[in-house]
N, C-alpha and C positions, 0 to 999 in steps of 0.2 A: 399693897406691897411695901416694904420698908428695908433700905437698906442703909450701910454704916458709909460713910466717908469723911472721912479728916476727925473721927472722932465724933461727928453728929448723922444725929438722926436724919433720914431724908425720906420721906412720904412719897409715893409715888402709886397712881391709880391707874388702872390698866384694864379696867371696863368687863374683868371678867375675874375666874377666879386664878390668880396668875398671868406668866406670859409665858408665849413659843417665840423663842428668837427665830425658829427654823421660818416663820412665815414674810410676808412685807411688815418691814417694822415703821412703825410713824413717832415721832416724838411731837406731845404738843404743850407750847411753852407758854406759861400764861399771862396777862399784862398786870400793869402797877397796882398793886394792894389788892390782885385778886389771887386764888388759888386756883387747885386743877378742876375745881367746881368751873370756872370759866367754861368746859370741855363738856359739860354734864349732859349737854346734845349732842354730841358726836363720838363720846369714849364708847358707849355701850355699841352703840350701832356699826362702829370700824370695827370693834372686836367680833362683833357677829357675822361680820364680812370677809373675815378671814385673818384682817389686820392684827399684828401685835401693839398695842398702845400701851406708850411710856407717858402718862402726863402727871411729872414730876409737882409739889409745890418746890419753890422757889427759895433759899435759904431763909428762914424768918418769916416766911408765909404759911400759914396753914395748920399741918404737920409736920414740918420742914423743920429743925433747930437748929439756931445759930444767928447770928444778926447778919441783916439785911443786908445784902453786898453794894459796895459805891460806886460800879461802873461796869459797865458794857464789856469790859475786855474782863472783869476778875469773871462776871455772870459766864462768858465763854467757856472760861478753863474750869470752871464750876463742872459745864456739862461736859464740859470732854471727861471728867471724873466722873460724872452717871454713867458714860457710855462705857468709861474703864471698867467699872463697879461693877456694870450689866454682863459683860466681855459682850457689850457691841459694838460692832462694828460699825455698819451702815445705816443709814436712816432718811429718810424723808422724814424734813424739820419742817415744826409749822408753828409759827408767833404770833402772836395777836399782839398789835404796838410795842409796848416795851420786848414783849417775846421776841417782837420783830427783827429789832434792833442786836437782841443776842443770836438770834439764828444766821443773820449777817453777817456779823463778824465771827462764830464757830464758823459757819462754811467758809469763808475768806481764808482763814488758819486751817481747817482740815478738808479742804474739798473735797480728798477722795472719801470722809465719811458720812458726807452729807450727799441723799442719792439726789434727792429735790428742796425746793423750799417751798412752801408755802406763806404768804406773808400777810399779814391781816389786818387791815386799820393799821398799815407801816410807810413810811415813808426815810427818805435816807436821813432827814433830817426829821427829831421830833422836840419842837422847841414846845413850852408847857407857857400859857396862860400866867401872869405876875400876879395877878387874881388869885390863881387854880393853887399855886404854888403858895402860898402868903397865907389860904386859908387853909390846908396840908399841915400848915407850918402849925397852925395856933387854935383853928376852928374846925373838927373834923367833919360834924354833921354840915358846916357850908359846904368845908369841899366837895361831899360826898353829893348834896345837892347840885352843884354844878355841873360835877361830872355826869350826874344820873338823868340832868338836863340835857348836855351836850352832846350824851353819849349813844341817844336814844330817839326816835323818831315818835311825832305824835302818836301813831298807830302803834306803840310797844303795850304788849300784854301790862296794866300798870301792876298787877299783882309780883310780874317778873321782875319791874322797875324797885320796887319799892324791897323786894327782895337785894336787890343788886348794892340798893343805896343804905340798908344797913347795912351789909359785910364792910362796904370802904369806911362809912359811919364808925366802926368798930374794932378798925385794925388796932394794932400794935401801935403805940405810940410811937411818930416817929418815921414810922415803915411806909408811910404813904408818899409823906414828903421825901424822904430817900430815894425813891422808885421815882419820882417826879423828876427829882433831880440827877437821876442817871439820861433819864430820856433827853431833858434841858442842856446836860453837858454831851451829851455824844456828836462830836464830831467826824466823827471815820465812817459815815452811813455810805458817802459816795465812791469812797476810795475801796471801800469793801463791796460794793457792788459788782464794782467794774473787775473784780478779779477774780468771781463767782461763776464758774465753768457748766454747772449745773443747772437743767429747767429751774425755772420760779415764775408761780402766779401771784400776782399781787392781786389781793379782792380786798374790792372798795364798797363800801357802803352808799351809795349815791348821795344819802342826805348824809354824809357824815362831816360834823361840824368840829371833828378836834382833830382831823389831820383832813387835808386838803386833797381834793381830785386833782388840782395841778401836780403837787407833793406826789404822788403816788403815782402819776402818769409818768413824772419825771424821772422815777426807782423804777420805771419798767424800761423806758429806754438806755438806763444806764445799765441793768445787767446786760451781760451778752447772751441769753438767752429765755429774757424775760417776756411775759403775758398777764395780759391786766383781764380780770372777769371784773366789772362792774356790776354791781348788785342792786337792785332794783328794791325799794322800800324794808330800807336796811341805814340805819345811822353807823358810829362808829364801833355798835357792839354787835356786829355781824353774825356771830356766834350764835346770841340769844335770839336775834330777830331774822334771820333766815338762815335755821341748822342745816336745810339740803342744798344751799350753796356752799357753804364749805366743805359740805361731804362730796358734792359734786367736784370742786375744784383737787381735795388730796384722791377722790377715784384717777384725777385726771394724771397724778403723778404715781399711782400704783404702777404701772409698768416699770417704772424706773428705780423702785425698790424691789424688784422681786432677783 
């Protein structure tokens, strides 16, 4: 699905041919230098559930045109313009890390159109690796190495690994580190928490080694009405390495979009 906003193009995948707004709508928003390919286990399978799935790429990701935006709050009003574009209204939003970070601060500004959140490998604060950032900066297949190290448990499918670490390998000049550096400067992770009136499950990867179990435990008692699933042999790419926990976790906020 493709539609027009500010002049560009925006890609958007929806796990079927089209969407019914009339049904529970999900938005899922995907993290630094990836696309809606992130979702590639869980679009098809909401949609067969009944779900309408919105999993947009990201300005400058994908299909998406236009350059990569430089912070947390312009990514926000980004998607209050999908939502406009859609005429939707409501949604149960769901981030993986960087997504994370933007589903926070949309629901913080529009609460009444965010039904739930779903928050994924996020934490309030996501400071980046000096490392991680520096080769983003200049070395792309490093960065993509470390990420694809950090981001992934010994037991990951390595066919699925090595898939993962050419796409970041291959971005857009530029686009990785950008994304890096949104996550690195956002400081409003806990102020936007706390003002979040909506369910949200934070699901944590148990070995996930690039946001922390304290981090995430911390974003759950900071919302007022947060729930942490912790995920069992799942790193930080939760997505890829256990797809029926995340389908398990947005079933759990189906009630609250419909």
């Amino acid at each position: 699905m493709r539609l027009t906003l500010e002049n560009r193009l925006v890609f958007i995948e929806t796990g079927t041919d089209g969407v019914d707004l009339s049904r529970p709508v999900v938005v899922l928003i995907h993290g630094a230098g990836m696309t809606h390919s992130a979702w590639d286990k869980q679009s098809a399978a909401l949609a067969a559930d009944g779900w309408a799935v919105i999993a947009p790429d990201l300005p400058g990701h994908g299909q998406s045109e236009g350059p990569p935006l430089t912070s947390v709050s312009d990514l926000s009003d980004w998607l209050l313009g999908v939502f406009d574009a859609l005429g939707l209204y409501r949604a149960v939003v769901s981030g993986h890390s960087l997504g994370g970070l933007i589903a926070l601060e949309f629901a913080r500004h529009h609460c009444v159109r965010s039904a739930g959140l779903a928050l994924i490998g996020t934490a309030a604060a996501l400071p980046v690796h000096l490392d991680l950032l520096k080769a983003a900066d200049h070395d792309l297949p490093r960065a993509a190495t470390m990420i694809s190290r950090w981001g992934y448990t010994a037991q990951a499918d390595p066919t699925l690994v090595e898939a993962r670490k050419s796409q970041w390998a291959t971005t857009a000049p530029g686009l990785l580190h950008t994304d890096l550096m949104v996550c690195d400067g956002y400081g409003e992770g806990a102020a936007a928490a706390a003002r979040i009136p909506c369910p949200a499950l934070v699901v944590h990867g148990e070995q996930d080694r690039m946001v922390s179990l304290r981090g995430a435990l911390m974003l759950v008692e900071i919302l007022p009405h947060g729930h942490a699933l912790l995920v069992t042999n799942a790193g930080h790419m939760v997505m890829d390495e256990r797809p029926d926990a995340v389908l398990e976790a947005l079933h759990r906020l189906r009630p609250f979009a419909a």
